[in-house]
C-alpha positions as CSV (number, residue, x, y, z in Angstrom):
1,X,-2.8,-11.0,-2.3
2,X,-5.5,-8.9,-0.7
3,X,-8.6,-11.4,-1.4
4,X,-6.3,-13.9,0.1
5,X,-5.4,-12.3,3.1
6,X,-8.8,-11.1,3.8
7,X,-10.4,-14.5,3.0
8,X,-7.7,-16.1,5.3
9,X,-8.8,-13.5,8.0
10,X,-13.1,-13.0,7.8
11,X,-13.9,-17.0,6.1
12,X,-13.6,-20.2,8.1
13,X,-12.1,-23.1,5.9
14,X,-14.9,-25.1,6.6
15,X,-18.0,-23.2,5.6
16,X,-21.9,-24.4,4.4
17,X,-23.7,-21.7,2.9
18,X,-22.3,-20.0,-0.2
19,X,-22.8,-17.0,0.6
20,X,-21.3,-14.7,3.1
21,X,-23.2,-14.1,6.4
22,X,-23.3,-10.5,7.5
23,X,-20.3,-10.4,9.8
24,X,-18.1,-12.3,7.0
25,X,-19.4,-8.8,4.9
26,X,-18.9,-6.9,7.1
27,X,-14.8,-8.1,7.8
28,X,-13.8,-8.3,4.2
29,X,-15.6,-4.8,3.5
30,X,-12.9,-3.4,6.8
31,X,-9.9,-5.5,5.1
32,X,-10.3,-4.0,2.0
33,X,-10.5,-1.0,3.6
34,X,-7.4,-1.1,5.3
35,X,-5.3,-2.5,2.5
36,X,-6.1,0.0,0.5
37,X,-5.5,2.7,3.0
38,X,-2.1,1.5,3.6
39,X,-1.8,0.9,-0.1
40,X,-2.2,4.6,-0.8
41,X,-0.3,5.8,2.2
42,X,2.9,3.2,1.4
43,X,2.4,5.2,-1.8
44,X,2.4,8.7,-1.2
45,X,5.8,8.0,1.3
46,X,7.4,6.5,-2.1
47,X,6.3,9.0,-4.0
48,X,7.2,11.4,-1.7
49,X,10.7,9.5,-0.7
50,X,11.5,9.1,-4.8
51,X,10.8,13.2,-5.2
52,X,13.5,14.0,-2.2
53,X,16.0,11.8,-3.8
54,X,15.6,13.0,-7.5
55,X,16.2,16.7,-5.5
56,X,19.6,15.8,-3.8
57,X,20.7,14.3,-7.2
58,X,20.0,17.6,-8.6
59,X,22.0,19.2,-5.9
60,X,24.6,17.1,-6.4
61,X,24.9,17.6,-9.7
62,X,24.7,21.1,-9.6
63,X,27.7,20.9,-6.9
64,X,29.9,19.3,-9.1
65,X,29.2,21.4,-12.1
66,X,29.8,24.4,-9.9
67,X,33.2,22.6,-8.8
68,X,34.3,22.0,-12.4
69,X,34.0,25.4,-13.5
């Protein structure tokens, strides 16, 4: 997905030379840059998002125990 994306975004579809010029380097270098950032980021907020919800189950669970007492 992210090789595509970036290919799609730094590589014409009609190229000559095999390997990358400098500024084709250079763009897939900053794309996999930012995917990755966002990759961690979108991360952390799940992490983060999944560690809130386990702690209102909890609470909830301990509400209803204290209610069935």
């Amino acid at each position: 997905m992210m090789s595509n994306c970036c290919q799609k975004k730094c590589i014409a579809p009609k190229y000559k030379d095999p390997d990358l010029n400098k500024g084709e380097a250079v763009c897939i270098d900053r794309c996999v840059a930012k995917y990755m950032e966002i990759h961690d980021r979108i991360g952390k907020k799940l992490t983060a998002m999944s560690q809130q919800d386990e702690a209102t189950v909890k609470k909830i669970q301990a509400q209803m125990q204290q209610q069935q007492k």
